[in-house]
KOLNUDO-527037 format. One record per residue: residue in three letters; y, x negated, z of N, C-alpha, C in turn. Coordinates in steps of 0.05 Angstrom, whole numbers, plus 5000, padded with zeros to 4 digits. Last residue first. Example, Ala and Ser with C-alpha at 12.3 -4.5 7.8 and 13.67 -1.06 7.14 Angstrom:
2
SER495547435142497947275143500147425157
ALA488647365156491047545156493447365156
***
This chain:
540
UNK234291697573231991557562232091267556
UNK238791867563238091737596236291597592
UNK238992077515240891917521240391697548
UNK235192507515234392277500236891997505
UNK231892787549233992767558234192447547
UNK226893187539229193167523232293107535
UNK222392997564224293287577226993237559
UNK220092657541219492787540220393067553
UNK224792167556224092277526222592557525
UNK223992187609226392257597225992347570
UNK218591967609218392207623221692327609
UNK220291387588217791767568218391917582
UNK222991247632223491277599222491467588
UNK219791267671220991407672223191467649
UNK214990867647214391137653216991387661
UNK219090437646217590497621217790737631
UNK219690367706222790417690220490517667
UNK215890287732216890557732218790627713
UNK214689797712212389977696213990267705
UNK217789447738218189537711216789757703
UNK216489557789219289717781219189757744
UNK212289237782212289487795214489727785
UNK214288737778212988827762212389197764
UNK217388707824219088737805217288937777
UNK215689177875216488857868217688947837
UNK219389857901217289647895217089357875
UNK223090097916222090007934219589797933
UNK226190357876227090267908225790067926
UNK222690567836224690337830225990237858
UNK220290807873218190667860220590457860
UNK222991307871222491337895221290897896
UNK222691507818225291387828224791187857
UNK217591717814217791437791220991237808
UNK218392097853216091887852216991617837
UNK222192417830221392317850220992097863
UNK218592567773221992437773221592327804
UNK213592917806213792647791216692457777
UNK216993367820215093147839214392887821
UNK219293537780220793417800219393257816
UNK214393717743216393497736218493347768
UNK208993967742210993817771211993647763
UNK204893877707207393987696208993997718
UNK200893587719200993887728202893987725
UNK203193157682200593327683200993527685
UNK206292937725207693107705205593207687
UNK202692817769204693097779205293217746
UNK200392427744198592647753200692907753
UNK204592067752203492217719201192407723
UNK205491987800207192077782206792227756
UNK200591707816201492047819203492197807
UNK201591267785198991317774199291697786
UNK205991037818206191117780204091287779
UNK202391017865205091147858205391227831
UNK199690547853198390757854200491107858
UNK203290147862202190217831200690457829
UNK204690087912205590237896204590327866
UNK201889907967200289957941201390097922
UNK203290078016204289908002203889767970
UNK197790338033200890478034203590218015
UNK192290368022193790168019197590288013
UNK189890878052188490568045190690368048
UNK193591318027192991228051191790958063
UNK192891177971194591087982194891038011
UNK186791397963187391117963190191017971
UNK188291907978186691777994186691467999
UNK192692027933192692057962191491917982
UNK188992047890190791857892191991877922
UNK185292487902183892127913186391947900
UNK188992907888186992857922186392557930
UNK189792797848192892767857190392647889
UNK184992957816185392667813187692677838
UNK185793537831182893297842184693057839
UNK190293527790190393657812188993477828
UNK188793407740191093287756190993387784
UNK183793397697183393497714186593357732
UNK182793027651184193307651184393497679
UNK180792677649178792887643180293097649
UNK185092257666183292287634183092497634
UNK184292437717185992577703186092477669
UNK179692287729180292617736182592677716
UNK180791747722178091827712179192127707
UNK184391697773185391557743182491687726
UNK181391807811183591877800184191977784
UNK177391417810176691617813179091857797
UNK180990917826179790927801178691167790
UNK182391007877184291027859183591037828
UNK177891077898179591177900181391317875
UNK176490437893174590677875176390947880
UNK180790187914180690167882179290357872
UNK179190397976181090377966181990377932
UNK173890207985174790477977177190537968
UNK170989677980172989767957174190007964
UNK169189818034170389578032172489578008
UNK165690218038167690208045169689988034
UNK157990458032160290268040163390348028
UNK155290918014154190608016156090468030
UNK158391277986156291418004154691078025
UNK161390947953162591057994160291158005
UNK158291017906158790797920159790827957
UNK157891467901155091427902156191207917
UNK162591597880161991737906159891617915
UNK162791257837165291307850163391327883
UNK158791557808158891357813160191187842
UNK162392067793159092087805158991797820
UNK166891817773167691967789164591987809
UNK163391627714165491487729165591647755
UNK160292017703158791867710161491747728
UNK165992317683163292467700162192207707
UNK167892007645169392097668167292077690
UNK166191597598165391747606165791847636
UNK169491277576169991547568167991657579
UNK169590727584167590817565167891077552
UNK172590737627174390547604173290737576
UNK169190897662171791067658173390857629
UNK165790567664164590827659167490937650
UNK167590147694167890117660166790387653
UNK168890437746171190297729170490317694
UNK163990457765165390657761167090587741
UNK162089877765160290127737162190367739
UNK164389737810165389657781164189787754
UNK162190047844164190017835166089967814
UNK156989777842157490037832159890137831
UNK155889257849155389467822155689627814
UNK157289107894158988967876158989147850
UNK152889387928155389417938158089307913
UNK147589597894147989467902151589487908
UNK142589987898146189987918147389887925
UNK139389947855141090107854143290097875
UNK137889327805139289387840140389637849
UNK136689547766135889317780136289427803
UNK141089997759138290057756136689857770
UNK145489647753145389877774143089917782
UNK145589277715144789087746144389377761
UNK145689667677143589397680142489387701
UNK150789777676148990007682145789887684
UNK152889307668152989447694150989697698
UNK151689257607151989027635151389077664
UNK154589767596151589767583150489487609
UNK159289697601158889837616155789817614
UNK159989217561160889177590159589357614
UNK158589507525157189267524157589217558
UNK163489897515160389957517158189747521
UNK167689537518168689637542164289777539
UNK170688977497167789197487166989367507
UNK174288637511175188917512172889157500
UNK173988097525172888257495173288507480
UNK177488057565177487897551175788037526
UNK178488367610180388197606180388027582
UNK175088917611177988967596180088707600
UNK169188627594171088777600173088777590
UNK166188267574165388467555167888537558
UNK164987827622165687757593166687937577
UNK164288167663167188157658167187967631
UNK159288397644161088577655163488467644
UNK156687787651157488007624158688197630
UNK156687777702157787607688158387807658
UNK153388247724155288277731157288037716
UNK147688067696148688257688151688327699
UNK147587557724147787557702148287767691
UNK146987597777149687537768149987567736
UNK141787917778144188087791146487907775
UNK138687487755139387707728141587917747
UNK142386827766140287047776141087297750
UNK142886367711143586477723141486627741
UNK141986077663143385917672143786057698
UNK143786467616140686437617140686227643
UNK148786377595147886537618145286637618
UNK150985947570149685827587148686057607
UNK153286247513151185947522149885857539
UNK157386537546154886627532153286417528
UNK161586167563159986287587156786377567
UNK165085847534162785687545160585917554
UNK169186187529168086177503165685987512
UNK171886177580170086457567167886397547
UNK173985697579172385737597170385977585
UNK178585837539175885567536173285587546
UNK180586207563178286257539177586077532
UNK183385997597181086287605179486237583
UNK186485647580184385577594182385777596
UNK190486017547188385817539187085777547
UNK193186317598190586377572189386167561
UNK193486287658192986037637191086127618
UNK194686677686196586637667195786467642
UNK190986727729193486597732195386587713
UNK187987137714190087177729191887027734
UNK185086757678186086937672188587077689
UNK183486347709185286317698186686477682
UNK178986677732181386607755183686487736
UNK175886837687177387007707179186877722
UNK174586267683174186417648176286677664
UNK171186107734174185927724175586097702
UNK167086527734169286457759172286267737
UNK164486087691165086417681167086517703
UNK163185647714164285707692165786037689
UNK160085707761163285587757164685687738
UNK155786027744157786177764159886037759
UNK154185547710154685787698156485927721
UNK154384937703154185097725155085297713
UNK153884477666152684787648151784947685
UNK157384197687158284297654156584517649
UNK158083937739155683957733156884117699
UNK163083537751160783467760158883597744
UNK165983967730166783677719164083527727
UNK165484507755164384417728165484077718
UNK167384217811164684327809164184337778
UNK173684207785171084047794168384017797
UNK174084787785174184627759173084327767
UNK173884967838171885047816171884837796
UNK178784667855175184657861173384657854
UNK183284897827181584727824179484577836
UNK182885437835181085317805180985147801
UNK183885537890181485607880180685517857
UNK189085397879187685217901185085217888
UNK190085887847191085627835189685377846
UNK189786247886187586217860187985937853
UNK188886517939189986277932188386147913
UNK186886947958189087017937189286687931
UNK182286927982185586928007187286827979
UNK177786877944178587087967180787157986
UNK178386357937178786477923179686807932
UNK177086027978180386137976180986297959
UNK172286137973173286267992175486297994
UNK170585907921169886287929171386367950
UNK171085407933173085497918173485897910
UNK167685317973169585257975171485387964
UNK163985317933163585527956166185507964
UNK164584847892164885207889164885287912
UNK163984447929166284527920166884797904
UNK158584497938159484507962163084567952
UNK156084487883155384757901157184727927
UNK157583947872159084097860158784437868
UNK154183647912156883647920159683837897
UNK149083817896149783907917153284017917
UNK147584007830148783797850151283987876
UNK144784317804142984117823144584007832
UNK146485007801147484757802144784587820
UNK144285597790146285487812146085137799
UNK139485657771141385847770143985827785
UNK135485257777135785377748137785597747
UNK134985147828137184847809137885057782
UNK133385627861136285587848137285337831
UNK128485887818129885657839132185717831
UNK128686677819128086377801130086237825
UNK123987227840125786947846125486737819
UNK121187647825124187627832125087377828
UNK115287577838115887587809119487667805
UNK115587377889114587107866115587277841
UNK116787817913118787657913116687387886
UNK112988127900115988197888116988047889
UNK108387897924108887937892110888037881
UNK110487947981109187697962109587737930
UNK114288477992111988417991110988147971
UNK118688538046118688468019115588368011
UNK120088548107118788738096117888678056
UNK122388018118124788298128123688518105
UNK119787668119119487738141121088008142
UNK119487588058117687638068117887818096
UNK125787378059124587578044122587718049
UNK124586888085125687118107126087348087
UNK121186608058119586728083121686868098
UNK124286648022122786738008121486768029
UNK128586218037130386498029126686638025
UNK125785708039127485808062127686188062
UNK124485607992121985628005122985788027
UNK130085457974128085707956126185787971
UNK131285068014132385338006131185497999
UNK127184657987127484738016129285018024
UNK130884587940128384627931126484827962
UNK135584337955134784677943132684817944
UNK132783887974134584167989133784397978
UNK131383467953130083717954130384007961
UNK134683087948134983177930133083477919
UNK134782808003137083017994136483187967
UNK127782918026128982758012131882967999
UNK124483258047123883018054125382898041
UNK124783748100124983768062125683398070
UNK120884328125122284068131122084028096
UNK123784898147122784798129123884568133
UNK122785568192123085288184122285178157
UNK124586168220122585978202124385708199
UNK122686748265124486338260122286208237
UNK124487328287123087088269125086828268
UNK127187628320125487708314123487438295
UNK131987598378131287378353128587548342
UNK136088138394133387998388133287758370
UNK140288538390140388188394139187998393
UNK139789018383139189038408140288688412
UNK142889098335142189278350142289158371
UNK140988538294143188688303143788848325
UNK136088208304135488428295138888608306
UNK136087698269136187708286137488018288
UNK133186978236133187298237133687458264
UNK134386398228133386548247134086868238
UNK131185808197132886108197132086338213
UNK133285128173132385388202133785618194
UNK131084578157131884768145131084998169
UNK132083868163130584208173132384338168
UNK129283298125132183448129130783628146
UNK127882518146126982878139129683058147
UNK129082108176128682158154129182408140
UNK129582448234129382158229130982198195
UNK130983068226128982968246128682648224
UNK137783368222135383098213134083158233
UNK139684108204140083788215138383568203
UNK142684678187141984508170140884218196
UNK141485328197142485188202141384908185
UNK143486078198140985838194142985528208
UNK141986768217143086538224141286238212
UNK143687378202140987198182143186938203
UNK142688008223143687808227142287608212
UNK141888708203141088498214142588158207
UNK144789168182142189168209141188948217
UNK151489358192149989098178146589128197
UNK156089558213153889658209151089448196
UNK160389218232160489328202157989518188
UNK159789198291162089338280161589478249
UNK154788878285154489288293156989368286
UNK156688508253154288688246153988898254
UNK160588258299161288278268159888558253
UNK156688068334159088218344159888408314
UNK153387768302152287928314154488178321
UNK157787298293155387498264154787758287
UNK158487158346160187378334159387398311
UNK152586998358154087218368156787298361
UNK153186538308150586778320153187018329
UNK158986468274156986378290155986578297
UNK164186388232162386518244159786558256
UNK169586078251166885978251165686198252
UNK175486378226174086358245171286288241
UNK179786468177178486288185175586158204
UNK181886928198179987038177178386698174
UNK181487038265182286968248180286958221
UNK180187648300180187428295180287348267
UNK181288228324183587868340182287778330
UNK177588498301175988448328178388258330
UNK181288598245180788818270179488748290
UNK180788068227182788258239182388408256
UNK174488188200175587908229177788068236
UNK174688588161173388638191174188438208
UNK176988358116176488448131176088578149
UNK170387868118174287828121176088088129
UNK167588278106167588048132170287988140
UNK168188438062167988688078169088528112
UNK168487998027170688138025170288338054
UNK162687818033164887648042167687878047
UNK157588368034160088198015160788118036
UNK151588298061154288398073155388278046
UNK146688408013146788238023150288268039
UNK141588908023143188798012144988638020
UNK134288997998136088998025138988828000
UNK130888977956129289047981132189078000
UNK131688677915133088947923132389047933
UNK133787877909131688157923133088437919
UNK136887587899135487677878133287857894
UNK140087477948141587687934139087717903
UNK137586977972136587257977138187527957
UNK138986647931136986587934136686907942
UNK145886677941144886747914141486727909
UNK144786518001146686797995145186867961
UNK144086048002141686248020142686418003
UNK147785777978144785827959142785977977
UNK151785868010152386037978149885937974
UNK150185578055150285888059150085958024
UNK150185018034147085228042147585478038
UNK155584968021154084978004150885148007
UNK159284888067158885068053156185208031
UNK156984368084158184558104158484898090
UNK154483938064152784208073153884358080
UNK157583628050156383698030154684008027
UNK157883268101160783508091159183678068
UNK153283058144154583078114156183368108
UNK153383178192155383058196155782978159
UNK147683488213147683248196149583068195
UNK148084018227148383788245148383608231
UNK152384678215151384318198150784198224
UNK149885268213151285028225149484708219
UNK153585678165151585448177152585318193
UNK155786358189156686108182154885828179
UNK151186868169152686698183153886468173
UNK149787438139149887118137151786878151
UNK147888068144150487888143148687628145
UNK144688558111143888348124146788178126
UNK144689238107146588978095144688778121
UNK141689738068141789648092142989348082
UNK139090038032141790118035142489868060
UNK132289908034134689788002138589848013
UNK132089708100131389898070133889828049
UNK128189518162130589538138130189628112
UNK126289468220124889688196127489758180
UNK125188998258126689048240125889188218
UNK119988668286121588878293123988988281
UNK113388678262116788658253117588858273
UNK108588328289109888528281112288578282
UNK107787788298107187888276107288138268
UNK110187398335111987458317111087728299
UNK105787178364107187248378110087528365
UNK102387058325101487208350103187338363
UNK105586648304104586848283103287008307
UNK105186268351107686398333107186728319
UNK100286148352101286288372104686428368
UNK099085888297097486138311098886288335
UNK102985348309103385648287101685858290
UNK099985208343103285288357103485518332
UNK095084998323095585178346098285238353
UNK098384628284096684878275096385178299
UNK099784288324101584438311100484678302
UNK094684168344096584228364098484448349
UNK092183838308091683988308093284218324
UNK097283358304096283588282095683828284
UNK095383168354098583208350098783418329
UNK090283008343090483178380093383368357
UNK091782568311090282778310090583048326
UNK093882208360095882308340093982518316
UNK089882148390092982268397094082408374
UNK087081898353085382088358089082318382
UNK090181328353088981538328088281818337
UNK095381348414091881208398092081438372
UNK101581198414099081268414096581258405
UNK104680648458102780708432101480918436
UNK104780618509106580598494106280618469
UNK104981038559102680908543105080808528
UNK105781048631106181138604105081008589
UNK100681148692102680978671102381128651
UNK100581928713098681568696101881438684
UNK100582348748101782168736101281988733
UNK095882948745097282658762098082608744
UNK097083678739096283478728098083078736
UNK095684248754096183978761096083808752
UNK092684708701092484608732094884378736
UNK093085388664094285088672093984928700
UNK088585828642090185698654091085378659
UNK085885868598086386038606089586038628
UNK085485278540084785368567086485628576
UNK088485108502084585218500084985308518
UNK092184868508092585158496090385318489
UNK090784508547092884638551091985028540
UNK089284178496086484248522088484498533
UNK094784038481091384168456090384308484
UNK096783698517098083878522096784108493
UNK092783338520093083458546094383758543
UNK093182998468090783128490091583258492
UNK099282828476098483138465095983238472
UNK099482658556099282678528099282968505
UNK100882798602100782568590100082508569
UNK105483378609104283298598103983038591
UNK111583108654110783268632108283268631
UNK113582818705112383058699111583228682
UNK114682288671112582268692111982518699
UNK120082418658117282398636114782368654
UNK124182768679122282608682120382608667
UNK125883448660127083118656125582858655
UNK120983758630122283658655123283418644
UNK119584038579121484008583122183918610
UNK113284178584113583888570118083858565
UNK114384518623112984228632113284018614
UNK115384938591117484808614116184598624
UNK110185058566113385058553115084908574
UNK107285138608106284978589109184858574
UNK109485638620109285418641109185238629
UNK108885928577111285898580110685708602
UNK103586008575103885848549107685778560
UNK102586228612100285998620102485878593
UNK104586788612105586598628104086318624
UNK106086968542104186898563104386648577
UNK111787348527109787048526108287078541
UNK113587838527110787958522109287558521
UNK119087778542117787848565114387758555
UNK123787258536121987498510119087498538
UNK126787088562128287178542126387278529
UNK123286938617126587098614127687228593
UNK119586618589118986898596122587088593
UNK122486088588121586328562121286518566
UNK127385988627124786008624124586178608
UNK132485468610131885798617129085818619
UNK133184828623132685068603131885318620
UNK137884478664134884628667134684848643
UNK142383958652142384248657139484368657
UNK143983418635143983478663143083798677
UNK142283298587140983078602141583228635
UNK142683728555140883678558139483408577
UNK148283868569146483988576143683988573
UNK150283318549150183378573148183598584
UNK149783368492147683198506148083198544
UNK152183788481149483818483147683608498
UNK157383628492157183858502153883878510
UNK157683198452157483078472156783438494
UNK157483508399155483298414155183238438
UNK158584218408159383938402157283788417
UNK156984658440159284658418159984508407
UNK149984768455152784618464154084618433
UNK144284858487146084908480148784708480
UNK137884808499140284838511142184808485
UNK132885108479133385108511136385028515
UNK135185538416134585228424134485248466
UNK130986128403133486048408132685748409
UNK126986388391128586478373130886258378
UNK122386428434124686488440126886538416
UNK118586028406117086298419119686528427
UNK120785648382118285848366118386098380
UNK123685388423124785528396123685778383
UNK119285128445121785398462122885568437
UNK117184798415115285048419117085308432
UNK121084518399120284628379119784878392
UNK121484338455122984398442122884578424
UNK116184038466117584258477118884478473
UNK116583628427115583748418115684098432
UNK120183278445121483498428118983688417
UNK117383158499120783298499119383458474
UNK112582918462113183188485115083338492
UNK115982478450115882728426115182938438
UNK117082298507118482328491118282608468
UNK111682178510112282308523114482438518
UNK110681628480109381838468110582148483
UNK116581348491114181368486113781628475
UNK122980998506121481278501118781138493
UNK128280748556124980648527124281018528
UNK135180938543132880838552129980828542
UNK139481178522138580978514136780798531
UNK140281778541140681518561140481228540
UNK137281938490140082028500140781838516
UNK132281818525132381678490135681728483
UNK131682218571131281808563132681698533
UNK131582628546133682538555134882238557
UNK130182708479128982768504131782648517
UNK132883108422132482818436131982958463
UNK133483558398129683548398130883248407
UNK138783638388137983818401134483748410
UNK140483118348140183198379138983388393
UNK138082918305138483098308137583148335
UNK139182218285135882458287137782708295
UNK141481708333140581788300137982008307
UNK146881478366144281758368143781738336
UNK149080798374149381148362146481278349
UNK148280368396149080618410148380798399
UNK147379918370150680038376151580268395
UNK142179978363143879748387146179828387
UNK140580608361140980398351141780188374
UNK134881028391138080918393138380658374
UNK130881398335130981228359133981248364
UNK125981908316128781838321128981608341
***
């Protein structure tokens, strides 16, 4: 990385020495800074300094003292954390005079004194050798330092995903890394990945906005509230040329950084490619064994999109998708397929969101694309894509749909998206029992739906004849969502079940008062039959 003549910092700030921030000469002493850097990272989990913005960082790195390693992870060895803060002194005249120096360093037991020689301004061949082998020795002391897990996670257990943080200043990244960490690790069933829906929320209840950057320590804040066992933080910047890829793992509970991996990726069009390698050593690191994950994973260009900037307008378009604002949401999405035509998530996302919007035609342009291209996918999305091809918006093959789900169940058994929705088509299918079993299997796991499985549970009981049970988890789910009148009708016809005509007249009246329009209509129908059926054929 150098200064331009204009001034402006090129490379990725956090690894500039201070001189080179100053726009003053650098040397070999310099990459000492960042090589520093690196090594604080490695051994700590964290960057030495910090800051919320550019100018935030380059202050604290031209005017503030890094922490000492030891402070933040007791078991370094002092000779390697002195070593660590020497090649971080401001003055380049007190660092290490070379990589030599700072190789011989990591041979030796201890560290002596070392005088101050003119700076070099070139390094020689055999330096820049020294520089190689050096690294090799930083990854031995890594792997020394790292190599037993502190994180003992299991198939029920949620990993959250933080917000990235972009340094690059390309817009392209802001969303986009996270949705290909997210669909890269979601083909494991070693662990499971937090839903978005649970996140969102959960911000409310800590005062914060559903908007809000989610960064390390409130992921962290976020994780013991939602239970989540571990934190996944990455981030995107430059070293010159070269992209880095960073992921920190970070053990919920106590706060720990437990692992840091890296990946340098040498050209924009490798990203993904730097992703795949990214998602597969923190697969590794969070207990997953080599041969599950090689025989799990496909790249994402073959299941996601090769173009970046149509992965950065879907992500985009998942998240308004999520704050109801569909119409915003399709068209993002529908961009993202203008750019790429055989993005399958786009596609089949657009085939549903225009469904709710109304735009039949469009749904089924979109629908009628999806089977062609769902080879185009992970097999978790791929069996939850056919779900809703099959389902009750569009094929209505309600045993194809449920046959989909009972797929991804077995694949994945906990998983948080699968089993919910296997309750649902189980109950379309006619089969109550599994529906209701299901149901429970899912809360035994999480929360986030309980509300629909609830109510879906219900609705199952009293198919099966059962009004009474069913009235219990229409209750539950209303509690959930007290404003949720539809679930009203749904006790109404439980009561007249149990032949509790008054309790159900009630209910249906209670409905027309108070709820939207579509709402009112479905009471006015149900309170029609209910008239017809107590032979009050005139009121009817």
């Amino acid at each position: 990385s150098t200064v331009s003549e204009r001034g402006t910092v090129l490379g990725s700030i956090a690894y500039m020495a201070p001189e080179q921030l100053n726009g003053q000469g650098t040397d070999e002493r310099s990459d000492i800074w960042s090589l520093g850097v690196v090594l604080f990272q490695m051994l700590t989990g964290q960057l030495p300094f910090r800051g919320e913005h550019a100018p935030a960082m380059i202050y604290a790195i031209t005017q503030e003292d890094p922490p000492s390693p030891k402070n933040l992870r007791s078991n370094i060895p002092h000779e390697l954390a002195h070593l660590c803060t020497r090649c971080l002194q401001k003055d380049p005249l007190l660092r290490p005079r070379s990589m030599d120096e700072v190789l011989r360093s990591l041979q030796t037991p201890s560290l002596g004194d070392v005088k101050s020689p003119t700076m070099q301004r070139r390094p020689s061949t055999r330096t820049l050798l020294s520089g190689t082998l050096l690294f090799l020795g930083m990854g031995t002391i890594w792997f020394m330092v790292t190599r037993t897990p502190s994180v003992d996670i299991s198939p029920r257990d949620y990993v959250l995903i933080t917000d990235i943080v972009n340094e690059t200043g390309d817009s392209r990244f802001d969303s986009s890394i996270k949705e290909a960490i997210r669909v890269s690790l979601r083909q494991s069933s070693h662990f499971n990945i937090l839903p978005a829906e649970r996140l969102y929320t959960t911000l409310p209840l800590m005062d914060l906005s559903p908007d809000v950057f989610v960064g390390e320590s409130t992921g962290v804040s976020l994780a013991r509230r939602v239970g989540a066992r571990v934190v996944l933080s990455a981030s995107i910047g430059r070293l010159g040329s070269t992209y880095l890829l960073t992921g920190k793992i970070i053990d919920a509970g106590s706060g720990e950084a437990v692992a840091l991996h890296r990946q340098e990726v040498a050209s924009l069009e490798d990203i993904l490619s730097g992703v795949d390698r990214l998602a597969e050593d923190i697969r590794e690191s969070l207990g997953e064994s080599l041969s599950e994950i090689s025989r799990t994973t496909l790249p994402l260009v073959e299941v996601t999109t090769r173009s970046l900037e149509a992965l950065e307008l879907y992500s985009r378009g998942d998240v308004l998708e999520r704050q109801g604002k569909y119409q915003e949401a399709a068209i993002l999405k529908g961009r993202a397929v203008e750019l790429d035509s055989l993005f399958t998530m786009a596609v089949s996302d657009l085939s549903y969101i225009h469904r709710k919007l109304g735009n039949d035609s469009l749904a089924l342009e979109f629908h009628r694309r999806v089977l062609p291209l769902i080879h185009r996918v992970t097999d978790r999305e791929k069996f939850y894509i056919l779900s809703v091809y099959y389902g009750p918006s569009f094929e209505l093959d309600f045993q194809k749909a449920y046959e989909s789900l009972q797929n991804l169940v077995v694949r994945y058994p906990n998983s948080p998206e699968g089993l919910p929705t296997l309750a649902h088509l189980a109950m379309f299918a006619g089969d109550f029992v599994r529906s209701v079993e299901t149901g429970k299997q899912y809360l035994s796991l999480d929360s986030v739906y309980a509300g629909p499985v609830f109510n879906n549970m219900g609705f199952a009981l009293s198919l099966a004849g059962d009004p009474h049970q069913a009235l219990d988890y229409y209750a539950k789910s209303k509690a959930l969502r007290p404003s949720y009148h539809t679930i009203d009708i749904y006790r109404a016809r439980a009561w007249w079940c149990a032949e509790r005509f008054d309790s159900s007249e009630v209910i249906l009246r209670h409905v027309l008062n108070v709820g939207d329009d579509a709402t009112r209509l479905q009471a006015l129908l149900n309170l029609a039959s209910f008239c017809h059926f107590r032979g009050r054929f005139s009121e009817a």
